[in-house]
C-alpha positions in Angstrom: 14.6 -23.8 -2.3 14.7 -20.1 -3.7 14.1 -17.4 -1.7 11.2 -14.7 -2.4 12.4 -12.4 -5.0 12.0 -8.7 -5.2 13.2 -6.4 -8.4 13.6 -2.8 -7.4 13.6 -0.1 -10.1 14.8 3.0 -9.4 17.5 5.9 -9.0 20.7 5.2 -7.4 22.0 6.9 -4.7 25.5 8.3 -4.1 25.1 8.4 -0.1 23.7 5.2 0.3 20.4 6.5 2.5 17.7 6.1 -0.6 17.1 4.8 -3.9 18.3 1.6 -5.0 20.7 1.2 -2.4 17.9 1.4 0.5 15.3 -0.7 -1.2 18.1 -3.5 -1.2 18.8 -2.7 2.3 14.7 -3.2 3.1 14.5 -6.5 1.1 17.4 -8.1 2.7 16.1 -7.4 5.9 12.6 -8.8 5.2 14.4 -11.6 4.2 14.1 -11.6 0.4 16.2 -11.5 -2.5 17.1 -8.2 -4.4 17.4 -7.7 -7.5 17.6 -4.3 -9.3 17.2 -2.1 -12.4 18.7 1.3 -12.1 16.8 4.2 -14.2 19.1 7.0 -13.0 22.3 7.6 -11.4 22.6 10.9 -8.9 25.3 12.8 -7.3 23.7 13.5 -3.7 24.7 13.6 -0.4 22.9 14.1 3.2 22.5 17.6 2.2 21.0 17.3 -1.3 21.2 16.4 -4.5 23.2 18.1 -7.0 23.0 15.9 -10.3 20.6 13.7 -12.1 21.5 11.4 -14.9 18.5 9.6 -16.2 19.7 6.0 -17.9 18.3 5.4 -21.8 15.1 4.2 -21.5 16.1 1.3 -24.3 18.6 0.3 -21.1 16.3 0.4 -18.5 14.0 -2.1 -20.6 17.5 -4.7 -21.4 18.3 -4.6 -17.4 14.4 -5.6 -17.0 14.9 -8.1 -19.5 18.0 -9.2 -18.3 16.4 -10.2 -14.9 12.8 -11.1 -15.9 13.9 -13.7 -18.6 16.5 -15.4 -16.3 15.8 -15.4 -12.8 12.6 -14.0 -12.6 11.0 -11.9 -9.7 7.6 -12.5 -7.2 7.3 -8.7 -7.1 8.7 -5.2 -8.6 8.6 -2.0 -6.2 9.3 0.8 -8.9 10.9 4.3 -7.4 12.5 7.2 -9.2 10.9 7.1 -12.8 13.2 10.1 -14.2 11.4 10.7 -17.7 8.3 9.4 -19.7 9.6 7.4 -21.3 11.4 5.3 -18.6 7.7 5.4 -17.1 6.3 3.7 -20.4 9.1 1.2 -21.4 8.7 -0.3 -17.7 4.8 -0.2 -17.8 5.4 -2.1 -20.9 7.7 -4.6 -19.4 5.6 -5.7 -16.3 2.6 -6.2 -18.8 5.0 -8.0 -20.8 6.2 -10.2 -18.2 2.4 -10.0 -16.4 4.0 -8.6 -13.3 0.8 -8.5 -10.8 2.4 -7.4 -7.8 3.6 -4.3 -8.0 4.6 -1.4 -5.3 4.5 2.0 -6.6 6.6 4.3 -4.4 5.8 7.5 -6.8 9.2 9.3 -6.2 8.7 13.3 -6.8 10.5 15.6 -4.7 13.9 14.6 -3.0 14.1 14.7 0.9 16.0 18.5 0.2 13.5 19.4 -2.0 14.9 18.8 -5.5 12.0 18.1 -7.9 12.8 14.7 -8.9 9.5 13.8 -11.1 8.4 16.8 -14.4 5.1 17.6 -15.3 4.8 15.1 -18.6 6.7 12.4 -16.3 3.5 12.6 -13.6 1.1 12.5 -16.3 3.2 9.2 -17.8 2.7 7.9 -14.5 -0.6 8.4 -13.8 -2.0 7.3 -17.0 0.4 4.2 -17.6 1.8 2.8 -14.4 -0.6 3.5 -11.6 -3.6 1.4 -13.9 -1.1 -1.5 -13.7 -0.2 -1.4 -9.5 -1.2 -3.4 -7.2 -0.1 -0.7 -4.4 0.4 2.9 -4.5 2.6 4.7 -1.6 2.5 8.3 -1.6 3.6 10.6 1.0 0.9 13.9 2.0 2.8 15.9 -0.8 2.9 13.5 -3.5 -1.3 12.5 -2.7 -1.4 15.8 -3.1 -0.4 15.7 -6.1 -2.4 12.6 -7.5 -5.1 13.8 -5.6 -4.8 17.0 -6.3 -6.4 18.7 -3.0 -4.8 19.9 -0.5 -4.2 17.6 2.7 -4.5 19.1 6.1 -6.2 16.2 8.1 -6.5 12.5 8.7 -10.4 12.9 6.9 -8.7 14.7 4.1 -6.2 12.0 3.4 -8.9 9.3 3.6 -10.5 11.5 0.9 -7.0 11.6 -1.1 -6.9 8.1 -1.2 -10.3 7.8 -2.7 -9.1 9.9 -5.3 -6.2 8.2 -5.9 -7.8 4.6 -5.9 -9.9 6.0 -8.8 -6.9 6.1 -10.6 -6.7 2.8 -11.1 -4.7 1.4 -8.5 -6.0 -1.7 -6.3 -4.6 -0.5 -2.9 -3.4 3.1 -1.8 -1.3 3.9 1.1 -0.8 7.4 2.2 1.7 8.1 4.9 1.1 10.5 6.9 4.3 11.6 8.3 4.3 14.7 6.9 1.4 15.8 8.2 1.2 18.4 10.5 -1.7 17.9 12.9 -0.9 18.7 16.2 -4.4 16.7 17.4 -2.3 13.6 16.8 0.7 12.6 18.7 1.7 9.5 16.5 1.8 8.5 12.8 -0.8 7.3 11.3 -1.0 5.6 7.9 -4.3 5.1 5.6 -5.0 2.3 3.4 -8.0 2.2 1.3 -8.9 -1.0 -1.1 -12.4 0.0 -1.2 -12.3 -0.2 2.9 -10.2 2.6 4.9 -7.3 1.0 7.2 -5.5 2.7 9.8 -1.6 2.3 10.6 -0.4 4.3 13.7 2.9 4.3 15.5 4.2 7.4 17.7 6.1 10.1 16.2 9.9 10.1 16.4 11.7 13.9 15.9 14.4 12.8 13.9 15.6 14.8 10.8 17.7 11.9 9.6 14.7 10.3 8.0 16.8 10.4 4.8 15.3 6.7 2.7 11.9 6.6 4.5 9.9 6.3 1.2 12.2 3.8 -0.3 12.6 1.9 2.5 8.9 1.7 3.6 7.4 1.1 -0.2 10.5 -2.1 -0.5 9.6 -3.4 2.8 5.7 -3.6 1.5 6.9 -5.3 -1.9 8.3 -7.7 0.3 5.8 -8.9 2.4 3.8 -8.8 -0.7 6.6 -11.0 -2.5 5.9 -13.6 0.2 2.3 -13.7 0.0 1.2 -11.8 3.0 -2.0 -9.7 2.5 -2.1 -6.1 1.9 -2.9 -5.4 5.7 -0.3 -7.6 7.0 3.1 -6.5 4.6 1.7 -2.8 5.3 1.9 -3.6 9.2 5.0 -5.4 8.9 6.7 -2.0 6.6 5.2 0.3 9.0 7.1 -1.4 12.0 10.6 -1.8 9.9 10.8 2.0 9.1 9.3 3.2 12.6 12.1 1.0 14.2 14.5 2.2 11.2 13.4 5.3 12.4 14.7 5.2 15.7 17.7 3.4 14.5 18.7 6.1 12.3 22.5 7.0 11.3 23.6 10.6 11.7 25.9 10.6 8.9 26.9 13.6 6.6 26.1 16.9 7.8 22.8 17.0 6.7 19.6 14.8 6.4 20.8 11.4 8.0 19.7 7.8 7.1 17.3 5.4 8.5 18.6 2.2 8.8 17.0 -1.3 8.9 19.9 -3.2 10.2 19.6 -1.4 13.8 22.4 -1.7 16.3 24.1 -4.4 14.2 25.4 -1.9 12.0 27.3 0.1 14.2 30.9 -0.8 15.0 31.6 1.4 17.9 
């Protein structure tokens, strides 16, 4: 019997904590298969990153290929989407291969706050990728972004995601770790498919959240990879990164990691 199947698509990342590397980190623990198309390599530690190299979007679309033709996938979480035309040759690929669940994680600003995403890439984005996704998984700056309103309160990311779902996309979920509401003692999530959900865990003060995005937006592609509903793989992604969270490795001397393997990682 084959296992579930998951084909990330994203940046790769040097220190191990995002991109890529995490979302194969998040599939393995949810018990799936990863596979992977890399659209970037980066130089970038815990303290930042210093160098982007996009891929050549005719490359991206052969590793898709490569994967889709052969072994096939049950869903596609895309992350870093460097340039337009990356965005447009894998929009055209998951139409090609009628990919129906996919997990947009839209990938803008880095953790150290290198902007990872231009101007005409969001616009490629918006008007080719987000039409085609099954999910959307924004953090409070990036729905501000595809929002465009500012985000100060659970009501005003219920009326974010709204905005967002008009977009196109069948399912939005903002996470609402970065907002800054001292009202609420724990984290709550919003999903809206024409109905508002609520996701809440208590808030961890951790600055090693390095790979939160990635991880949480894999961990959703999974569940959705193995047929789960929307509300269940969101519930199951929000407890992986809250318990990743805690489990976090200090590494570097800047932003650590969150790490999905827990205690079983350590070797001390």
């Amino acid at each position: 019997m084959e296992p579930f199947k998951v084909l990330c698509i994203g940046g790769s990342d040097t220190s191990g904590g995002a991109g890529i590397q995490a979302d194969l980190k998040a599939v393995s623990a949810s018990c799936c298969w990863g596979l992977s198309v890399v659209t970037a390599v980066t130089a970038q530690n815990t303290k930042g990153v210093s160098g982007i190299y996009p891929i050549s979007p005719a490359f991206v679309g052969r590793q898709m290929d490569a994967v889709l033709q052969d072994i096939g996938a049950d869903a596609l979480k895309t992350g870093m989407l460097p340039t337009s035309e990356i965005v447009q040759v894998v929009a055209k690929n998951i139409k090609k291969y009628k990919m129906t669940k996919v997990v947009v994680d839209p990938v803008m600003i880095a953790k150290g706050g290198k902007t990872l995403m231009p101007n005409k890439t969001r616009t490629a984005l918006v008007n080719n990728l987000l039409p085609l996704a099954f999910a959307v998984t924004p953090n409070i700056p990036e729905a501000e972004i595809l929002a465009k309103m500012k985000i100060k309160s659970l009501a005003d990311m219920k009326k974010a995601a709204v905005k967002i779902h008009s977009l196109g996309v069948k399912n939005v979920l903002i996470k609402g770790g970065h907002l800054q509401d001292k009202k609420q003692s724990n984290v709550i999530d919003i999903l809206y498919d024409g109905s508002y959900y609520e996701f809440s865990a208590p808030r961890i003060n951790s600055r090693d959240t390095h790979g939160t995005g990635c991880t949480y937006a894999s961990a959703l592609a999974a569940g959705i990879a193995k047929g789960q509903s929307i509300v269940d793989a969101a519930w199951q992604a929000k407890i992986m990164i809250t318990a990743a969270i805690e489990n976090a490795l200090s590494l570097g001397k800047g932003y650590g990691s969150v790490n999905v393997f827990g205690k079983n990682i350590l070797n001390k």
